[in-house]
KOLSEZA-366961 format. One record per residue: x negated, y negated, z of N, C-alpha, C in turn; residue number from 1. Coordinates in steps of 0.05 Angstrom, whole numbers, plus 5000, padded with zeros to 4 digits. Layout:
REM residues N
X; Y; Z; X; Y; Z; X; Y; Z; NUM .
...
END
This chain:
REM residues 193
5057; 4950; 5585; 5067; 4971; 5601; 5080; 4994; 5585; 1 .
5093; 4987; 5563; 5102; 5003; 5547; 5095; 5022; 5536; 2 .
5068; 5007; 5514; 5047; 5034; 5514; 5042; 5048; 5524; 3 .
5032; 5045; 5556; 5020; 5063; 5577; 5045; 5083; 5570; 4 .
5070; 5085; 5573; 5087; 5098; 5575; 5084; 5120; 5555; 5 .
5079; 5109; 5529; 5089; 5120; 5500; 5060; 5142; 5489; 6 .
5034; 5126; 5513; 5016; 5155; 5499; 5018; 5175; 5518; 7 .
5040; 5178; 5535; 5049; 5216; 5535; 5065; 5222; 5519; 8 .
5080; 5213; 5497; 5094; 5216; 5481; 5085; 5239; 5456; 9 .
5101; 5260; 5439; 5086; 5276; 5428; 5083; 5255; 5400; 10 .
5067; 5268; 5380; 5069; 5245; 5362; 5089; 5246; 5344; 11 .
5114; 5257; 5338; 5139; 5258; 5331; 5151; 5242; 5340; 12 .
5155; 5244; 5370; 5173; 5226; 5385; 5164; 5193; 5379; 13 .
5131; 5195; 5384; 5105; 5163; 5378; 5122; 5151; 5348; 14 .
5133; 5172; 5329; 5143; 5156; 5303; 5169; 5150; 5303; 15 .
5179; 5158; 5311; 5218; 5153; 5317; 5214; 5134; 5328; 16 .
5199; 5124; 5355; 5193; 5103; 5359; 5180; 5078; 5343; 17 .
5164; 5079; 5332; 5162; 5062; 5306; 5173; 5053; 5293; 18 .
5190; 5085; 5278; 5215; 5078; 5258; 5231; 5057; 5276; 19 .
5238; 5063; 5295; 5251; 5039; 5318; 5247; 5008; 5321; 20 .
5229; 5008; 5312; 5208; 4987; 5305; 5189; 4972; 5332; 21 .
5187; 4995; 5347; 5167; 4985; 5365; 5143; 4987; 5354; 22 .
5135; 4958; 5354; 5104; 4960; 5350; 5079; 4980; 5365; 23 .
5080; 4979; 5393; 5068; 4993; 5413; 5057; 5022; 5397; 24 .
5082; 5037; 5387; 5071; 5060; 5378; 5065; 5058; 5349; 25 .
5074; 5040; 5335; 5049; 5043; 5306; 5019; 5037; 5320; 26 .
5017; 5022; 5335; 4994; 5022; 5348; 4982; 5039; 5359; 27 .
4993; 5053; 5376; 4985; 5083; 5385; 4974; 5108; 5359; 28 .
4995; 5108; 5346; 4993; 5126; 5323; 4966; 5114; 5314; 29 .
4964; 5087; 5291; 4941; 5085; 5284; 4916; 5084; 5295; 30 .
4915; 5085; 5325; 4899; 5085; 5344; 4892; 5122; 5342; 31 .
4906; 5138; 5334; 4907; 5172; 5344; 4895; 5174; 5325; 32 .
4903; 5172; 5298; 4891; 5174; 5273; 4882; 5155; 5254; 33 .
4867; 5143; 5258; 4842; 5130; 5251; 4819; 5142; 5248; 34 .
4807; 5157; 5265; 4789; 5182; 5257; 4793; 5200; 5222; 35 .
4819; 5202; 5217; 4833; 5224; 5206; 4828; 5209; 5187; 36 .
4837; 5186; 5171; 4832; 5165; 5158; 4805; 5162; 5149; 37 .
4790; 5159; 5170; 4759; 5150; 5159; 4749; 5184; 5143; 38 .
4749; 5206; 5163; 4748; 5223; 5146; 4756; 5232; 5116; 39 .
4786; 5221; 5114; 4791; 5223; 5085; 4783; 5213; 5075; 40 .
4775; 5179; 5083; 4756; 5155; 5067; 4730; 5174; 5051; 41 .
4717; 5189; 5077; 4693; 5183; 5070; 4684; 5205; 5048; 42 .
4717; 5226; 5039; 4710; 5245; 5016; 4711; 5221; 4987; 43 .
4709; 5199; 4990; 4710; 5184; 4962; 4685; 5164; 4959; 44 .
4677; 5164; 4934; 4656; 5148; 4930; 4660; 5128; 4908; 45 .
4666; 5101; 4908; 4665; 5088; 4892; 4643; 5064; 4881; 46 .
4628; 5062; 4867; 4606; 5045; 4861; 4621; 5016; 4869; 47 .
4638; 5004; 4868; 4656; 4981; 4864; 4675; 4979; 4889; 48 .
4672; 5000; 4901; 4693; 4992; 4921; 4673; 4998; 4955; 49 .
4678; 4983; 4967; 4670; 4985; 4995; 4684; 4999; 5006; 50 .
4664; 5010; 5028; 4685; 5043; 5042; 4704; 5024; 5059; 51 .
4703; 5008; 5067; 4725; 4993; 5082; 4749; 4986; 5072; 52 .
4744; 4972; 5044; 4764; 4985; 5025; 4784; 5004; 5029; 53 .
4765; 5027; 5024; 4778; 5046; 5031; 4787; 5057; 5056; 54 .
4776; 5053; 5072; 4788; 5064; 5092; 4815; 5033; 5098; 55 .
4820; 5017; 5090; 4840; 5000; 5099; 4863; 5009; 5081; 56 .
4859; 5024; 5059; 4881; 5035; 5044; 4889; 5063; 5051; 57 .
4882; 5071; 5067; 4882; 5094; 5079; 4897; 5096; 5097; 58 .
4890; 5065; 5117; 4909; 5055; 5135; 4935; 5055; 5119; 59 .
4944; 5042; 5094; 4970; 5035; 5089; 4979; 5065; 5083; 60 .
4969; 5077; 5067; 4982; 5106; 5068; 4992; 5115; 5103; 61 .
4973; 5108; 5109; 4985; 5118; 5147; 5008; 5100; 5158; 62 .
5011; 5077; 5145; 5038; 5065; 5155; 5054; 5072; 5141; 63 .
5053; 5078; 5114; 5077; 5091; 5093; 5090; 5117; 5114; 64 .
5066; 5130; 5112; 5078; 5157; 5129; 5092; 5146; 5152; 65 .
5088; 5134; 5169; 5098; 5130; 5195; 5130; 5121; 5186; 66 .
5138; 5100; 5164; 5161; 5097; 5161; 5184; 5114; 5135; 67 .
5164; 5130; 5127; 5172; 5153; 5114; 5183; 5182; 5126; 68 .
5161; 5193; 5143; 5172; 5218; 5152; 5188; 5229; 5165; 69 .
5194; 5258; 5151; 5217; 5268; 5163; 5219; 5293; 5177; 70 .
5214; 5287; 5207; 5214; 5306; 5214; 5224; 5344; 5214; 71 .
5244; 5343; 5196; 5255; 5365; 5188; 5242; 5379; 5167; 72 .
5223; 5365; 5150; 5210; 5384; 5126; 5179; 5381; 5130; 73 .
5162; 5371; 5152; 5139; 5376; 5164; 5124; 5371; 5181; 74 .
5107; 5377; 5191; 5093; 5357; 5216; 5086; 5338; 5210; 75 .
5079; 5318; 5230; 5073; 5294; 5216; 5040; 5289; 5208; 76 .
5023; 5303; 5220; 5000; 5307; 5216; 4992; 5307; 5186; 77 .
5003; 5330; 5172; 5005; 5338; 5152; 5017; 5323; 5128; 78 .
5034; 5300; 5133; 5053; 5285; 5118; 5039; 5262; 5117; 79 .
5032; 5259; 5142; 5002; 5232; 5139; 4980; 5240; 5126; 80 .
4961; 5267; 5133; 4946; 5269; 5116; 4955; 5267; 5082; 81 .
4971; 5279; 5072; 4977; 5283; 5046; 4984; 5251; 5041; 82 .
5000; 5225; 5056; 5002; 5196; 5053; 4973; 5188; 5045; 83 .
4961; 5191; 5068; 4935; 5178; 5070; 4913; 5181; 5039; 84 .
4920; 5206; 5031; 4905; 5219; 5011; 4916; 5208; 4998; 85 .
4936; 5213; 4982; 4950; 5193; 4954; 4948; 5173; 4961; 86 .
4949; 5149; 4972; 4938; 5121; 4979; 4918; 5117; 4973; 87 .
4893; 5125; 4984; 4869; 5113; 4966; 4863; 5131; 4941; 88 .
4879; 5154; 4932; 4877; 5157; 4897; 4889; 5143; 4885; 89 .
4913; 5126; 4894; 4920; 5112; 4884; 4909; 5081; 4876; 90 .
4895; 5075; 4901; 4869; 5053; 4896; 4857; 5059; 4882; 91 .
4842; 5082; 4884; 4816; 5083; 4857; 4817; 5097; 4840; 92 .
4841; 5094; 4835; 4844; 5103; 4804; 4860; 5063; 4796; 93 .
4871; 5053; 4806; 4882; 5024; 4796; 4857; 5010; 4792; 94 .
4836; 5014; 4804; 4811; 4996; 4808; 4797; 5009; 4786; 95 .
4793; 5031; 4776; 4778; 5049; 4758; 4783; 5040; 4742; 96 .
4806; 5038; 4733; 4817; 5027; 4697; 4797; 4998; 4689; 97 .
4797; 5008; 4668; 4782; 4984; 4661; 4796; 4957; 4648; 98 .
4816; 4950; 4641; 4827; 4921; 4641; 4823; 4914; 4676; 99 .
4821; 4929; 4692; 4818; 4922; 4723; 4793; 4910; 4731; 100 .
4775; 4924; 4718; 4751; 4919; 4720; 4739; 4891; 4731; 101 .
4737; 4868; 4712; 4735; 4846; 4718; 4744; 4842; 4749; 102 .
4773; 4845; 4752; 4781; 4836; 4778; 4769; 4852; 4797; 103 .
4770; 4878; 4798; 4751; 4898; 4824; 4712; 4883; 4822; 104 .
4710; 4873; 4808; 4681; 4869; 4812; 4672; 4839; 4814; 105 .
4704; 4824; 4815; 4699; 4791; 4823; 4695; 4794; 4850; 106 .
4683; 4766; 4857; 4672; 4757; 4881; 4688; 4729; 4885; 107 .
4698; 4728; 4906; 4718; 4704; 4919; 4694; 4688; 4928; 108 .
4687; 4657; 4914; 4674; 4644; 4920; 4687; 4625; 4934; 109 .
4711; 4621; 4942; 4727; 4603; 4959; 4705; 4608; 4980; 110 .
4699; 4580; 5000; 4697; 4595; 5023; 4670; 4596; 5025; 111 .
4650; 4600; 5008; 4626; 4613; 5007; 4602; 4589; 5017; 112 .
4615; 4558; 5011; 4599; 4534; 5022; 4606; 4539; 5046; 113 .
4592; 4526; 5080; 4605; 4519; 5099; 4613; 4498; 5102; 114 .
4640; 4479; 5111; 4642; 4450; 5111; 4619; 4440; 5125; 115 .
4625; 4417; 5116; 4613; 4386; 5124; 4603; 4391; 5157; 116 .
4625; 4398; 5181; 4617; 4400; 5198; 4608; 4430; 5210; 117 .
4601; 4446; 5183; 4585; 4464; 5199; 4601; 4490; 5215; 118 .
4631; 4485; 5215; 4650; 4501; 5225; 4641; 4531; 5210; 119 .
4645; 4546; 5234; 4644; 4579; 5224; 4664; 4591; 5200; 120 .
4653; 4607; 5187; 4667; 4622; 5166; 4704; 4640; 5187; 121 .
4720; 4626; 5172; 4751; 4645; 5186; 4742; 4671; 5170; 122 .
4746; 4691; 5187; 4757; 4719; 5174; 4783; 4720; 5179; 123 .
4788; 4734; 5147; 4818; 4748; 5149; 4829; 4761; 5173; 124 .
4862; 4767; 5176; 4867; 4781; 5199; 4871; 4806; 5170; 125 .
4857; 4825; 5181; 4860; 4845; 5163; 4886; 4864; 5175; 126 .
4893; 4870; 5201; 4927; 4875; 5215; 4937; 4866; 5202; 127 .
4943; 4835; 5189; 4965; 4824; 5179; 4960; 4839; 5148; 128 .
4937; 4834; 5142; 4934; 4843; 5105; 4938; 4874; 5106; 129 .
4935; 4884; 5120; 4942; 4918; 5122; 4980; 4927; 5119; 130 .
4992; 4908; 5140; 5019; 4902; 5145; 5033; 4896; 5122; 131 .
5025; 4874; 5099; 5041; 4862; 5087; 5036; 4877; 5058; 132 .
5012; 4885; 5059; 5006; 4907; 5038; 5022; 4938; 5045; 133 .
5027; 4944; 5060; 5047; 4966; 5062; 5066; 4967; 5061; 134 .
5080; 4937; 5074; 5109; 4931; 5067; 5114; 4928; 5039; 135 .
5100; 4913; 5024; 5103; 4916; 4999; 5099; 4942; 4974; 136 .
5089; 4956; 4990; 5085; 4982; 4980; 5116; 5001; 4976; 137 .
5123; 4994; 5010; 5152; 5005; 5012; 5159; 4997; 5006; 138 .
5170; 4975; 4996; 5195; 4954; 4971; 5196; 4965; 4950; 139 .
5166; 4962; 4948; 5162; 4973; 4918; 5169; 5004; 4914; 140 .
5164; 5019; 4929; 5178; 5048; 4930; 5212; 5046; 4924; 141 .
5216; 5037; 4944; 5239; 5031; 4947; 5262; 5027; 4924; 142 .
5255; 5003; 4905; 5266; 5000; 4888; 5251; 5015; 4868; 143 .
5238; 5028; 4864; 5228; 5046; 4842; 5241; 5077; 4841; 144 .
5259; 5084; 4868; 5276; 5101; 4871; 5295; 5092; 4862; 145 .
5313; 5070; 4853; 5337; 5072; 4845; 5332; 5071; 4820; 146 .
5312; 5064; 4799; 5304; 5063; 4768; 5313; 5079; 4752; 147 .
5311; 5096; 4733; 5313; 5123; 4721; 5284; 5122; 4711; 148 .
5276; 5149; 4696; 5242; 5146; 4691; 5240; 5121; 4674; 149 .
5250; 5111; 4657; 5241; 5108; 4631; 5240; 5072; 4642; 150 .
5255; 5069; 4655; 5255; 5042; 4664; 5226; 5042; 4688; 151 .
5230; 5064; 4702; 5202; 5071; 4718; 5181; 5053; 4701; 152 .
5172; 5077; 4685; 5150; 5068; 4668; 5149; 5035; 4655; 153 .
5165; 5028; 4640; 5170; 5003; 4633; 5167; 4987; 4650; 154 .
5173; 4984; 4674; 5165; 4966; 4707; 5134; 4969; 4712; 155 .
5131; 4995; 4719; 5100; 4991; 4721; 5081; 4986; 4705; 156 .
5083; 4989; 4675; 5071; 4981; 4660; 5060; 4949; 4651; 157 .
5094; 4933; 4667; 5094; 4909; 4667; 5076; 4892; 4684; 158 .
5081; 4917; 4708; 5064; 4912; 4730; 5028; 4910; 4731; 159 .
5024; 4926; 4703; 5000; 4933; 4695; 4985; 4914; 4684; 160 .
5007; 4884; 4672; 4989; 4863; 4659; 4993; 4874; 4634; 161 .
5020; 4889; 4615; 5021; 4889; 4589; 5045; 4876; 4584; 162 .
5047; 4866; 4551; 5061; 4850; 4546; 5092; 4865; 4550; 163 .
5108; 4849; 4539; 5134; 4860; 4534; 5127; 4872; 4502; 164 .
5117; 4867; 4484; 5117; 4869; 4459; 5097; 4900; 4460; 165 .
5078; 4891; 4482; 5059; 4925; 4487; 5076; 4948; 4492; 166 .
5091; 4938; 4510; 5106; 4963; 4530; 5130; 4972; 4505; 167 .
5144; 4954; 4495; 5165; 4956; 4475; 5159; 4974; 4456; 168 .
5131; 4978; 4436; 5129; 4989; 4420; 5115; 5021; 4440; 169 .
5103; 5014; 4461; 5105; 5051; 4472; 5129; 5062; 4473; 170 .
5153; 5047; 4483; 5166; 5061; 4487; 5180; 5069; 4473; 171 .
5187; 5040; 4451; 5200; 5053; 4423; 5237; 5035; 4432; 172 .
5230; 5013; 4451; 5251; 5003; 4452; 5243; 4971; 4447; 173 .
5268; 4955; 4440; 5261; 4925; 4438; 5251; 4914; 4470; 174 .
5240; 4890; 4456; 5233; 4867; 4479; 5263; 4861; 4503; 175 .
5278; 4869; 4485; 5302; 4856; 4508; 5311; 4877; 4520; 176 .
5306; 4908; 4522; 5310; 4927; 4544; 5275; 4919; 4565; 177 .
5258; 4909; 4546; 5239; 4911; 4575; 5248; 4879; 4595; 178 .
5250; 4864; 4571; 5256; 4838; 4602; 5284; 4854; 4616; 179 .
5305; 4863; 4604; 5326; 4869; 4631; 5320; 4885; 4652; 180 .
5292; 4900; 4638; 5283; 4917; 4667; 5271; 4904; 4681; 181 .
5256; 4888; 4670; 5235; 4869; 4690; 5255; 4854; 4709; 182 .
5282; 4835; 4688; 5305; 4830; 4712; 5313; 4837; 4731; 183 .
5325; 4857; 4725; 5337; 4888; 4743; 5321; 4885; 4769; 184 .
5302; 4891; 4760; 5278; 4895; 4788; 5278; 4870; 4804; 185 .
5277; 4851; 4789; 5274; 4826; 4802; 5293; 4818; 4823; 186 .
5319; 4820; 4810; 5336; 4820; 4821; 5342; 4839; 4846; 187 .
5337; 4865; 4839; 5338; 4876; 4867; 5321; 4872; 4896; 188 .
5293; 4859; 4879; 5277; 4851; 4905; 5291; 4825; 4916; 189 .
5302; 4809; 4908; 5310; 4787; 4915; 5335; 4789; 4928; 190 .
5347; 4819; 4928; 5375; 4831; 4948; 5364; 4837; 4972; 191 .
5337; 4853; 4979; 5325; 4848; 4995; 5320; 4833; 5018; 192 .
5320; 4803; 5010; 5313; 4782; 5023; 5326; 4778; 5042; 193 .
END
């Protein structure tokens, strides 16, 4: 019933609602612009990545925006498109790199026999994998705002699959400023909880 209510809503009001944490209107919203999404999808071409792919990261850029924007410095149209767009550059450029490689071009053989009795293949709930991949996106934002750069870099780098001993000599600091950042962080996600 609620919904019915919320698609006369303008889509400003559709996100305050969200921010609220009614589900109904992230629903609505991703329901409005999903079109908008696939269109930005479909300006990218990756040999390695499936447009579904992309367009499901597209989606998370569109939930970022929904619990990001602010109505006082633009429409939201505009704040989602520009979300939606850095979201999957941000995919395929992480997938591009080549220490990535291997992993963007493995194939999940879990799964790939059918049991014994013949039971159907489960698909993912991709709602849920869309959801938990954006929340984690915002965490990760989140605490990457309180950092200063230099610890910035040092985090993501760590994040990147390089050693402490790799990241130490880019930066030109010892091994024991990169584990207290890797701490630091840790610890703040775990304030979180």
């Amino acid at each position: 019933m609620l919904k019915y209510r919320l698609r006369s809503k303008r889509v400003e009001e559709l996100v305050e609602y969200a921010q609220a944490g009614f589900k109904e209107a992230i629903d609505l919203i991703v329901e409005k612009y999903y079109p908008m999404v696939v269109k930005i999808a479909s300006q990218y071409f990756a040999s390695w990545a499936e447009h579904e792919d992309i367009v499901q990261n597209g989606l998370v850029g569109l939930i970022k925006a929904i619990f990001y924007y602010d109505r006082t410095k633009s429409s939201f149209t505009s704040f989602a498109w520009r979300s939606v767009d850095s979201e999957i550059k941000s995919f395929l450029t992480y997938l591009n790199r080549k220490k990535n490689r291997m992993l963007s071009d493995a194939v999940n053989v879990d799964g790939m026999e059918k049991e014994e009795d013949d039971a159907p293949f489960e698909v993912p709930d991709s709602e849920t994998d869309v959801a938990r991949s954006a929340f984690s996106g915002i965490i990760l934002e989140m605490v990457l705002e309180l950092l200063n750069e230099k610890e910035k870099e040092i985090f993501l780098r760590w994040l990147d699959g390089y050693s402490y001993g790799e990241i130490a000599k880019e930066f030109g600091v010892n091994t024991k400023k990169v584990d207290n950042t890797v701490q630091k962080v840790k610890r703040m996600i775990s304030g979180l909880g």
